[in-house]
KEBASE-656164 format. One record per residue (C-alpha): residue number from 1; residue in one letter; x, y, z. Coordinates in nm, 3 decimals. Each point is the difference from the previous one (the first is absolute). Layout:
BEGIN
num->NUM	residu->A	u->X	v->Y	w->Z .
...
***
This chain:
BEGIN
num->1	residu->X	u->14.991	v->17.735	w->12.613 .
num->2	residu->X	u->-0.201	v->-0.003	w->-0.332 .
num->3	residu->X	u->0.024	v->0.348	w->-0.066 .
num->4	residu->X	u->0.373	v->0.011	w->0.068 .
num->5	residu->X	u->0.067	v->-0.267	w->-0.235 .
num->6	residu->X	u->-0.236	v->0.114	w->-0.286 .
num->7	residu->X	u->0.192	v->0.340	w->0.065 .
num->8	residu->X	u->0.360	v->-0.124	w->0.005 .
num->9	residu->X	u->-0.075	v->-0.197	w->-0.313 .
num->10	residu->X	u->-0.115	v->0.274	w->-0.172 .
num->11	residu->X	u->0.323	v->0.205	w->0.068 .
num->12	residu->X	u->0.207	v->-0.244	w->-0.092 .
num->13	residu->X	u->-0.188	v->-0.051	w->-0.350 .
num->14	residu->X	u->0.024	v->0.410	w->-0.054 .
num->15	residu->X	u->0.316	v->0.013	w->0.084 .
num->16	residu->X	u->0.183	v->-0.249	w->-0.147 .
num->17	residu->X	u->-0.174	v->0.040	w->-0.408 .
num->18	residu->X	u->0.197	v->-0.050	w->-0.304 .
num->19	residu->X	u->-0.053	v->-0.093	w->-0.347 .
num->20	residu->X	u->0.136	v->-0.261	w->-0.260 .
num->21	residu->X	u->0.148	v->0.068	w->-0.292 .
num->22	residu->X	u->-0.352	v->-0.082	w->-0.160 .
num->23	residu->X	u->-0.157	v->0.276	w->0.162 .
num->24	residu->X	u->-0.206	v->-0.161	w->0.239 .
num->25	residu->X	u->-0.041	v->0.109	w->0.380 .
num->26	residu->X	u->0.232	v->-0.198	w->0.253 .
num->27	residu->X	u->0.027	v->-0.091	w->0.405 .
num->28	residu->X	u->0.405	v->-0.016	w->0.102 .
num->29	residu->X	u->0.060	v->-0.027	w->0.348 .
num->30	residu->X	u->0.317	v->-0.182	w->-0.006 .
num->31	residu->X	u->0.338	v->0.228	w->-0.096 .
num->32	residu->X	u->0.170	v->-0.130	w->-0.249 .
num->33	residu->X	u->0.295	v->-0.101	w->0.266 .
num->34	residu->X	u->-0.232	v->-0.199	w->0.167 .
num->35	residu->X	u->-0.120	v->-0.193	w->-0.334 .
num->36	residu->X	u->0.384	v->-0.029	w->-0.058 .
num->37	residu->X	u->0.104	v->-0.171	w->0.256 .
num->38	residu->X	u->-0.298	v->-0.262	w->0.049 .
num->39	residu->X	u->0.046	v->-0.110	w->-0.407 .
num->40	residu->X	u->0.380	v->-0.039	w->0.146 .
num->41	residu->X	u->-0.090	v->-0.211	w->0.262 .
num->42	residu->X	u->-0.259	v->-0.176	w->-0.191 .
num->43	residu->X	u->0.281	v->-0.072	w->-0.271 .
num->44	residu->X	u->0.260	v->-0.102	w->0.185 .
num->45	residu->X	u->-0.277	v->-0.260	w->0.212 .
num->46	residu->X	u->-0.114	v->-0.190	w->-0.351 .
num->47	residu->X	u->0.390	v->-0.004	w->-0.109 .
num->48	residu->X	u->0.038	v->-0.192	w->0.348 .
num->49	residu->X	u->-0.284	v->-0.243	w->-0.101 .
num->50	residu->X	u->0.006	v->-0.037	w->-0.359 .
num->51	residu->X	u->0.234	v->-0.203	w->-0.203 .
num->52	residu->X	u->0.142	v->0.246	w->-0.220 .
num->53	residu->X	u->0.109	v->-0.090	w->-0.321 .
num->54	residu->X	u->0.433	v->-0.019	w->-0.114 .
num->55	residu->X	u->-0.106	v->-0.007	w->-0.377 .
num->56	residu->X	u->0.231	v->0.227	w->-0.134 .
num->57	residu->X	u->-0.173	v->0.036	w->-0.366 .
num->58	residu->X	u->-0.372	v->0.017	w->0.185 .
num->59	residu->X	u->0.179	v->0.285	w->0.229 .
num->60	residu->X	u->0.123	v->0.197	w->-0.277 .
num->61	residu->X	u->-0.307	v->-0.027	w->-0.197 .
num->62	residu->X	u->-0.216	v->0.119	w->0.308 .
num->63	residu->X	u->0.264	v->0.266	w->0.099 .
num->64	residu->X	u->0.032	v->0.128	w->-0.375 .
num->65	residu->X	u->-0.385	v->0.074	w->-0.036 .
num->66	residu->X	u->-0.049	v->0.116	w->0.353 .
num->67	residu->X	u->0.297	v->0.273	w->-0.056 .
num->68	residu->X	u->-0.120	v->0.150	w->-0.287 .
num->69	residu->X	u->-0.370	v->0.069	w->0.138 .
num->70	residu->X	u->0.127	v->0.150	w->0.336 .
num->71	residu->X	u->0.178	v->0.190	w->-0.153 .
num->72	residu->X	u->-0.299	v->0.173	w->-0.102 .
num->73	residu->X	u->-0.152	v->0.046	w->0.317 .
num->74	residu->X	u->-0.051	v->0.344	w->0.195 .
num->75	residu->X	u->0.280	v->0.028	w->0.260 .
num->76	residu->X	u->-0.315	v->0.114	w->0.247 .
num->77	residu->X	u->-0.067	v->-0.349	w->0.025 .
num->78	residu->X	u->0.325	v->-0.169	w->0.037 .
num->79	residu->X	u->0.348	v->0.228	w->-0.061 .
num->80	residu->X	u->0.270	v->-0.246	w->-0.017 .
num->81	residu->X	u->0.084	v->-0.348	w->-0.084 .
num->82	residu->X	u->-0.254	v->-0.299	w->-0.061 .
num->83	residu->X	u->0.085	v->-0.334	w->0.158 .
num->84	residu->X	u->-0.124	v->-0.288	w->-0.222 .
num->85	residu->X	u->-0.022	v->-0.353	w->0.174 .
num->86	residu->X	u->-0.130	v->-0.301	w->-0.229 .
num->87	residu->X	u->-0.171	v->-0.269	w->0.220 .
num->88	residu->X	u->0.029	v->-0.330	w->-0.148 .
num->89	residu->X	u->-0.368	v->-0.096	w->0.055 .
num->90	residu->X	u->-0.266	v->-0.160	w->-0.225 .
num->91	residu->X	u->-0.249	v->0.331	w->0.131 .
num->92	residu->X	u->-0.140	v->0.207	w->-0.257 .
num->93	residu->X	u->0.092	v->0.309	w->0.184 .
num->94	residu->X	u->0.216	v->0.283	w->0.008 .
num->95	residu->X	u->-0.014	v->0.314	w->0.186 .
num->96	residu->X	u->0.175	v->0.362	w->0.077 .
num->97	residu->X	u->0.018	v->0.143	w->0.397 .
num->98	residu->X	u->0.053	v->0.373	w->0.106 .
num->99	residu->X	u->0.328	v->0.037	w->0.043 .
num->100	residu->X	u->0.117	v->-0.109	w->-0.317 .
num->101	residu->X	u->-0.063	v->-0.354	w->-0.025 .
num->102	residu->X	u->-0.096	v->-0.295	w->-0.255 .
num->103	residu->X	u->-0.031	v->-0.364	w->0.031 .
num->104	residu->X	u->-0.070	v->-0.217	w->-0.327 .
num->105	residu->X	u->-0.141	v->-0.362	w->0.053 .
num->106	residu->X	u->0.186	v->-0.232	w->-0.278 .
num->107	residu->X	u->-0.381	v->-0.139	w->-0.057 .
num->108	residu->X	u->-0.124	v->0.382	w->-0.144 .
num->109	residu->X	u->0.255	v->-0.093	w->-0.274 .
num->110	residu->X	u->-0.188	v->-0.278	w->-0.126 .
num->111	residu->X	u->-0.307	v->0.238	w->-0.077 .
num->112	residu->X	u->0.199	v->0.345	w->-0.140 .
num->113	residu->X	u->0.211	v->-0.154	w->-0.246 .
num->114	residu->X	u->0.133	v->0.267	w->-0.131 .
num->115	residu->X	u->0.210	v->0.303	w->0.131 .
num->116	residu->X	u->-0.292	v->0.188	w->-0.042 .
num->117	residu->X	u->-0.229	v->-0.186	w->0.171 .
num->118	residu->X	u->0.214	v->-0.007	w->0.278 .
num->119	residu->X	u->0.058	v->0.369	w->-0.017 .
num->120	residu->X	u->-0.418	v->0.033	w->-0.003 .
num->121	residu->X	u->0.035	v->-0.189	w->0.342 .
num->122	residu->X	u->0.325	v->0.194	w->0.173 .
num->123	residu->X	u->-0.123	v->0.285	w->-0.097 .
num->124	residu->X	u->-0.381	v->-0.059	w->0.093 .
num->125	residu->X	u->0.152	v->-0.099	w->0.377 .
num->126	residu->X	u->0.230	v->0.304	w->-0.022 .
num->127	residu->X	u->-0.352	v->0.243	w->-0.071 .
num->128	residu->X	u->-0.083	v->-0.116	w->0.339 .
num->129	residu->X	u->0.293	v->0.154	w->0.174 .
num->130	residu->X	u->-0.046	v->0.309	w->-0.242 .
num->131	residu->X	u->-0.358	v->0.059	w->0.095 .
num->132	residu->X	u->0.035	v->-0.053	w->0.398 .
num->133	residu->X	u->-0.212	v->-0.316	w->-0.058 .
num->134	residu->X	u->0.136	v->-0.157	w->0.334 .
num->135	residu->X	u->-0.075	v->0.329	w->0.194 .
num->136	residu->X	u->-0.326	v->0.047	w->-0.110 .
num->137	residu->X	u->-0.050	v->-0.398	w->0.093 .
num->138	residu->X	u->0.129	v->0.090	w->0.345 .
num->139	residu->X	u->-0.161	v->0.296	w->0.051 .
num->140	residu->X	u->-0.339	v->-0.135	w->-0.079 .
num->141	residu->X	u->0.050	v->-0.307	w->0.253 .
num->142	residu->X	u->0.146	v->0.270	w->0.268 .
num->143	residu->X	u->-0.382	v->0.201	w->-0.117 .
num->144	residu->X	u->-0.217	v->-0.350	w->0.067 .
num->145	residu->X	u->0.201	v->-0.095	w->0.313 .
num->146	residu->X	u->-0.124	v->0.368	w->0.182 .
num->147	residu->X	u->-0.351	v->-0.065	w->-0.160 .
num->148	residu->X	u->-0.054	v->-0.352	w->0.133 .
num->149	residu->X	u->0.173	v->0.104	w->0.373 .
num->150	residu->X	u->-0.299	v->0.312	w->-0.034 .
num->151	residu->X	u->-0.285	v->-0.237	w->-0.074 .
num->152	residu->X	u->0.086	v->-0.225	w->0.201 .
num->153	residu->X	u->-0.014	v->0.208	w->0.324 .
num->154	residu->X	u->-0.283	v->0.174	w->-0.168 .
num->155	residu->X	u->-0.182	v->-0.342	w->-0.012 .
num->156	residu->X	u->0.060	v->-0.048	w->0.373 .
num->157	residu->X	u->-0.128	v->0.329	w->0.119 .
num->158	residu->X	u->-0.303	v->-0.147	w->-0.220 .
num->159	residu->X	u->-0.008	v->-0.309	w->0.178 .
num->160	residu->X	u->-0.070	v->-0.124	w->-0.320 .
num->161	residu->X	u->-0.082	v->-0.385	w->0.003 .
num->162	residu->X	u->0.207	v->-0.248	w->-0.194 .
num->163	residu->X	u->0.244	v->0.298	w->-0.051 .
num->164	residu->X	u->0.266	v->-0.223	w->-0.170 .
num->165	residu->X	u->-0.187	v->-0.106	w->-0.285 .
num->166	residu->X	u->-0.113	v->0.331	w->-0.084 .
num->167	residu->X	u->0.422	v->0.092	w->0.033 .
num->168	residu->X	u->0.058	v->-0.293	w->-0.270 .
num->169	residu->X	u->-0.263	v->0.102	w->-0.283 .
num->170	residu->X	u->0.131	v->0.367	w->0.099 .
num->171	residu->X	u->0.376	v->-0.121	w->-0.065 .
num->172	residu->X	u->-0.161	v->-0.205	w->-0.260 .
num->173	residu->X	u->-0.157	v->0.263	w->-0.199 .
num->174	residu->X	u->0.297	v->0.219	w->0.013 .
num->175	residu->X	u->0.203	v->-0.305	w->-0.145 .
num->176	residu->X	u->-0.200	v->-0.034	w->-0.309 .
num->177	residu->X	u->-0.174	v->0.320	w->-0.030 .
num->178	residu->X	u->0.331	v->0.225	w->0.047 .
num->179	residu->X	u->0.332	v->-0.197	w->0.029 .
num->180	residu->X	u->-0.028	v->-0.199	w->-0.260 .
num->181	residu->X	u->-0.095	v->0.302	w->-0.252 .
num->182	residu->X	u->0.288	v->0.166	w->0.070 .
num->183	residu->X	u->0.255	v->-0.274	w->-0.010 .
num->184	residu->X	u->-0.172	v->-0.102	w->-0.357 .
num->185	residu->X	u->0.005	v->0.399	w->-0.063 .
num->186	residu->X	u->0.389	v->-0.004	w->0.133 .
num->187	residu->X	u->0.091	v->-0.309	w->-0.285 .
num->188	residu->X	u->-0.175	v->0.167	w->-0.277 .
num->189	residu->X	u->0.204	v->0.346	w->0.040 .
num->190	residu->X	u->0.299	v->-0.188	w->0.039 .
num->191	residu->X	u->-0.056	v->-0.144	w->-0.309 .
num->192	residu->X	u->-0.038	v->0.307	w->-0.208 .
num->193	residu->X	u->0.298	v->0.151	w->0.149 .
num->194	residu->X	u->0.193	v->-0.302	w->-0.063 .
num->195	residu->X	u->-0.128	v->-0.028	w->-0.338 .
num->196	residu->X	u->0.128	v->0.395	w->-0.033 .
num->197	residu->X	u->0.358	v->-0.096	w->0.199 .
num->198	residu->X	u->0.067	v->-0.303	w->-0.207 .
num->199	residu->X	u->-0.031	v->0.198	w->-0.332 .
num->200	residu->X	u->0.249	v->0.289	w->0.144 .
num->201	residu->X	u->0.227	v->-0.308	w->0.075 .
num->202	residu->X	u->0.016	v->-0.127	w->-0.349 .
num->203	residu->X	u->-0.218	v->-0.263	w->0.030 .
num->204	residu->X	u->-0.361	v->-0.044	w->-0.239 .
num->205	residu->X	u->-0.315	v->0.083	w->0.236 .
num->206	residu->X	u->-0.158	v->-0.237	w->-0.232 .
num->207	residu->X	u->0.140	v->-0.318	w->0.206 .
num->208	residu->X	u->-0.175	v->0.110	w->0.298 .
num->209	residu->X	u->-0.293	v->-0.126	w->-0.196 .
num->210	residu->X	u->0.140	v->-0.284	w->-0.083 .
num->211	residu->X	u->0.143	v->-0.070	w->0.284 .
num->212	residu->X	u->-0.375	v->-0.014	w->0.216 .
num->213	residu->X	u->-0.120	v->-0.216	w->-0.293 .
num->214	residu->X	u->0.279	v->-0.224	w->0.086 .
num->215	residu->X	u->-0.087	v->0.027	w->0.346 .
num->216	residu->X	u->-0.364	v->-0.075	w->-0.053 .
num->217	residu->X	u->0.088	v->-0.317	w->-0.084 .
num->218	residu->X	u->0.191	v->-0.110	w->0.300 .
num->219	residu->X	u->-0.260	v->0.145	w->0.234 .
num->220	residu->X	u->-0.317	v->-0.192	w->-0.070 .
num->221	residu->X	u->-0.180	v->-0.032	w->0.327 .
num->222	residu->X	u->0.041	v->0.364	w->0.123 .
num->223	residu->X	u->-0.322	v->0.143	w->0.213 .
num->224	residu->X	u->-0.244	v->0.209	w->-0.131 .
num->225	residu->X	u->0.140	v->0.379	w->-0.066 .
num->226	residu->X	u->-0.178	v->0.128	w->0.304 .
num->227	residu->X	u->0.092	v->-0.243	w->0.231 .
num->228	residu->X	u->0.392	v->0.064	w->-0.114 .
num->229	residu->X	u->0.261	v->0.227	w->0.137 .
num->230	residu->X	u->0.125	v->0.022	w->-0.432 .
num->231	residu->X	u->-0.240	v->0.088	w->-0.301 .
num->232	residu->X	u->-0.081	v->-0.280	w->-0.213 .
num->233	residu->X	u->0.241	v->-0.100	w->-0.279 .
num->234	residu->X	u->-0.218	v->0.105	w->-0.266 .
num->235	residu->X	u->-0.056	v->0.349	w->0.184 .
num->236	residu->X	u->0.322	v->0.039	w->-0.002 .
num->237	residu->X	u->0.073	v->-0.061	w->-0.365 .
num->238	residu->X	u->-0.311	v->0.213	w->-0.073 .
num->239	residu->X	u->0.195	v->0.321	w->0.162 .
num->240	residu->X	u->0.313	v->-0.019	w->-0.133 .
num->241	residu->X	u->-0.121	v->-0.096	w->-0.330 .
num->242	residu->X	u->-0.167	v->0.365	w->0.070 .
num->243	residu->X	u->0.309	v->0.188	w->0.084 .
num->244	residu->X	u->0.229	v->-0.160	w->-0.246 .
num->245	residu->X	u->-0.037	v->0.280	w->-0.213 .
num->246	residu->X	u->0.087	v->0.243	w->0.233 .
num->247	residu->X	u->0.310	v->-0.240	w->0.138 .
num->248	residu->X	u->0.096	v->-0.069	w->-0.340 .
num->249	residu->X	u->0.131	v->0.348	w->-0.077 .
num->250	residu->X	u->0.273	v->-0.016	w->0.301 .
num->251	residu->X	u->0.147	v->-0.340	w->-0.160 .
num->252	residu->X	u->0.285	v->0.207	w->-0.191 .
num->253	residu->X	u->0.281	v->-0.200	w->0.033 .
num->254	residu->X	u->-0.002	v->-0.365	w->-0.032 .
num->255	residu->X	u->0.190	v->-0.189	w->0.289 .
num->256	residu->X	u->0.267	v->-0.280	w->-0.171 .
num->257	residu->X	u->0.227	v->-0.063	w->0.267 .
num->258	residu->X	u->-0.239	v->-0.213	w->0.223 .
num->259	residu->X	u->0.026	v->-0.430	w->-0.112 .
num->260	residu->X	u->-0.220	v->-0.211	w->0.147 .
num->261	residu->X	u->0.200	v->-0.250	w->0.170 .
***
């Protein structure tokens, strides 16, 4: 059983490799039909459960920003229309799904409070969908869930004593020691090709700065770095300080149109 699972893993990790637009090495299992239709469903569960908001001004304003920086992105990751939903929600949140989706919690508004700010966080969410982010995330857990199944009946062959605390500090390891990386590694490359997406767009890659110092000061409280699924906000601010002079180029055209509401 071991062996089978150690080798279907590995042919599943060979053949299913890809890379980001960053360059770096990538494990897809899901088809992009697949990660379409789950963001759909996922969508149209939160528009069930959320209140979402009938500001007309706020909608605009969202709608406005979100247009222009989709209308940057590669039609390999989402050929067609965007739907925009506003949630009226105090949550400092917002988010894209495969399938070419984006929700906007009212409460993110209070911390980007400009339309560039905002555009640093649509099009930060929108990197995710860009880079196969939620594939990768999928794949990985698909990766652990074979692992654990292989131990575990490896452990039992063992007759190894107290068998489910050495599964824990296993799972446990792999939650800080690999998951957790690679989420953190996920946010910080979606920043940088946000940061690159919102200056295409019109918008200055200079509020994506601003817009974590802003956010530093809402988050006090957070967990150490390591123990977080996010970099800090200072690391954060560190890197795209770093690239701004590469994003900086790519901000040709200033974007007017967008008002804050």
């Amino acid at each position: 059983m071991k062996s089978k699972l150690a080798v279907l893993a590995a042919v599943l990790v060979l053949t299913a490799c890809a890379k980001s637009s960053t360059g770096r090495n990538q494990v897809t299992l899901f088809s992009n039909g697949e990660l379409s239709k789950m963001g759909a469903a996922s969508f149209e569960e939160l528009k069930q459960k959320e209140k979402i908001s009938q500001n007309k001004a706020t909608n605009q304003y969202v709608q406005c920003v979100a247009n222009a920086i989709t209308a940057n992105v590669p039609k390999s990751a989402h050929n067609g229309t965007w739907e925009v939903v506003v949630f009226d929600s105090e949550q400092v949140n917002a988010f894209a799904l495969p399938g070419g989706k984006i929700g906007v919690y009212t409460g993110i508004l209070n911390v980007a409070q400009t339309p560039d700010q905002l555009a640093a966080i649509i099009g930060h969410e929108v990197a995710h969908v860009i880079e196969q982010h939620s594939n990768e995330r999928l794949s990985a857990n698909q990766i652990v869930q074979i692992g654990a199944v292989g131990a575990d009946a490896w452990l039992s062959q063992q007759g190894t004593e107290n068998k489910e605390l050495w599964m824990a500090l296993g799972l446990g390891a792999i939650q800080y020691g690999a998951l957790m990386p690679y989420s953190r590694l996920h946010e910080s490359e979606a920043d940088i090709v946000g940061q690159n997406l919102m200056a295409k767009s019109g918008f200055d890659p200079a509020a994506a700065i601003d817009l974590w110092r802003n956010m530093a000061k809402v988050s006090k409280g957070a967990p150490p770095e390591f123990l977080s699924t996010h970099p800090s906000n200072q690391t954060r601010i560190n890197d795209l300080s770093k690239h701004l002079g590469k994003a900086q180029p790519l901000y040709q055209s200033p974007n007017k149109s967008c008002k804050r509401a």
